[in-house]
N, C-alpha and C positions, 0 to 999 in steps of 0.2 A: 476460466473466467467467463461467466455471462456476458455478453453482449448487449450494450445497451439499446432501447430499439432505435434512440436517431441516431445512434452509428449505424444501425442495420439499414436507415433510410440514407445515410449519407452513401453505401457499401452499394446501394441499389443504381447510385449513380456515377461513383468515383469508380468502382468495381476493385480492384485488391490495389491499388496503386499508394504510394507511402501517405500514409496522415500521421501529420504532427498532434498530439491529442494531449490534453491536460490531465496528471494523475497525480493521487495525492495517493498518502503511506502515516500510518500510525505507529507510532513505538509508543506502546499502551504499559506502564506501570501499576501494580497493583502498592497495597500497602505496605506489602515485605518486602518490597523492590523487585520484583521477577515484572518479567518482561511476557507480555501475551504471543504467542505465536502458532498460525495454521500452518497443517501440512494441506498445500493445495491438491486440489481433483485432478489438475488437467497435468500434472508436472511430477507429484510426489514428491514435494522440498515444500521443505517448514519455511516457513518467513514470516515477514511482519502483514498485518492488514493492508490492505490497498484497495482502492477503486480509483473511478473514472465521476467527475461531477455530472449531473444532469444538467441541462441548457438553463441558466439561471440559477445553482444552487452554488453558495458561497464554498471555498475548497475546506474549511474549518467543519460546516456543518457535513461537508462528502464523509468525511472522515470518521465523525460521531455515528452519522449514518451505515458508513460500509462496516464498523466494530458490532455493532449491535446485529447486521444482517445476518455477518458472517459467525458471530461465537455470541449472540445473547449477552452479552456485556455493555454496560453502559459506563461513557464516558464521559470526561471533559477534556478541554483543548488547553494543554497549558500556554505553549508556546512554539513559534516553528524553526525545525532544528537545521534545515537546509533546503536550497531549493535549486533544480539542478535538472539541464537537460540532458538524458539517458546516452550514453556512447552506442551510435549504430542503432538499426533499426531491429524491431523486431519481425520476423516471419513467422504467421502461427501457422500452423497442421493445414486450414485449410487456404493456403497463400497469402491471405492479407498482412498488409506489410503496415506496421504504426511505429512511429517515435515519439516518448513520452515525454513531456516537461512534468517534473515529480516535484510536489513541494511535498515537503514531511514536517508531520506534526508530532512534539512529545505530548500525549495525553495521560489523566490519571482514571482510573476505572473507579468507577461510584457505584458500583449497584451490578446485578445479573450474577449469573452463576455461567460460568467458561463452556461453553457445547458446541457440537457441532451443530448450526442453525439453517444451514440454505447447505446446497449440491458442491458448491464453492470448493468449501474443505471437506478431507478426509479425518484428520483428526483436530484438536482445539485444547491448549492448555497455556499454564503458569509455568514459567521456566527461571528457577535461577541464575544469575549471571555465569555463574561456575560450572552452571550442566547445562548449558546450551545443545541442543542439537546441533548436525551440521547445517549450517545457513550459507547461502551465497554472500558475496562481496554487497551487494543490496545491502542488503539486512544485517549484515553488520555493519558494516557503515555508518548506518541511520541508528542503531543503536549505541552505538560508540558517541555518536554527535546529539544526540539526546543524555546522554551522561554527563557531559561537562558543560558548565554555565560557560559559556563564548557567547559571540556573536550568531544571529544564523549566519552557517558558511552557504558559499555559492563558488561557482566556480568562473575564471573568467577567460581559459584559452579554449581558443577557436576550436568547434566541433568539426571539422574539416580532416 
């Protein structure tokens, strides 16, 4: 995952210590129903789209934005399917430690043709519900909860 640069300025002065940081996540449907999904650079596991908002950018428009960065796809925002702070921190390769607040968006793709677009992913496709790759608990989750008309779910016991 790229690093955005005012995390890279915040990184200059916090140094790897935990941040709590905002991320959004797409479950992007095409018109046959299949579900878009990158196999990421930094991990090799398929999952849904995600990013991080830039300082002032709405989490709806993060989302439109990281689809199109990541696979050339353009989308819309239908609705948000869950919103949910991540269990435990994460540790990347080079120490810095983040906890995400994730809202996820179900979106519909309008336009583009599925590729591999920026460093991000390795691969980029259309997956039917029935051939799924293996996905982590993420990503299916978020696509399970973008399938059924509910409420957006949240969750409300203590992260502790």
């Amino acid at each position: 995952m790229a690093i955005p640069e005012f995390i890279r300025q915040i990184r200059a002065r916090a140094g790897q210590q935990l941040l709590l940081l905002p991320g959004t996540s797409a479950v992007v449907f095409d018109d046959q129903g299949r579900v878009l999904l990158a196999r990421r650079a930094d991990n090799g596991q398929w999952s849904i789209i995600g990013g991080i908002p830039e300082p002032g950018e709405q989490p709806a428009a993060t989302v439109v934005r990281e689809v199109y960065e990541e696979t050339a796809v353009r989308c819309e925002v239908e609705r948000v399917v869950l919103v949910e702070a991540m269990r435990g921190p994460v540790t990347y390769p080079n120490g810095d430690r983040c906890q995400y607040m994730d809202i996820s968006f179900r979106c519909r793709a309008v336009g583009g043709e599925a590729r591999v677009n920026d460093d991000e992913s390795l691969e980029v496709g259309w997956f039917a519900l029935d051939e799924l790759p293996e996905l982590g608990d993420f990503a299916l989750f978020r696509i399970k909860q973008a399938l059924v008309d509910e409420p957006t779910w949240f969750d409300t016991t203590p992260l502790g």
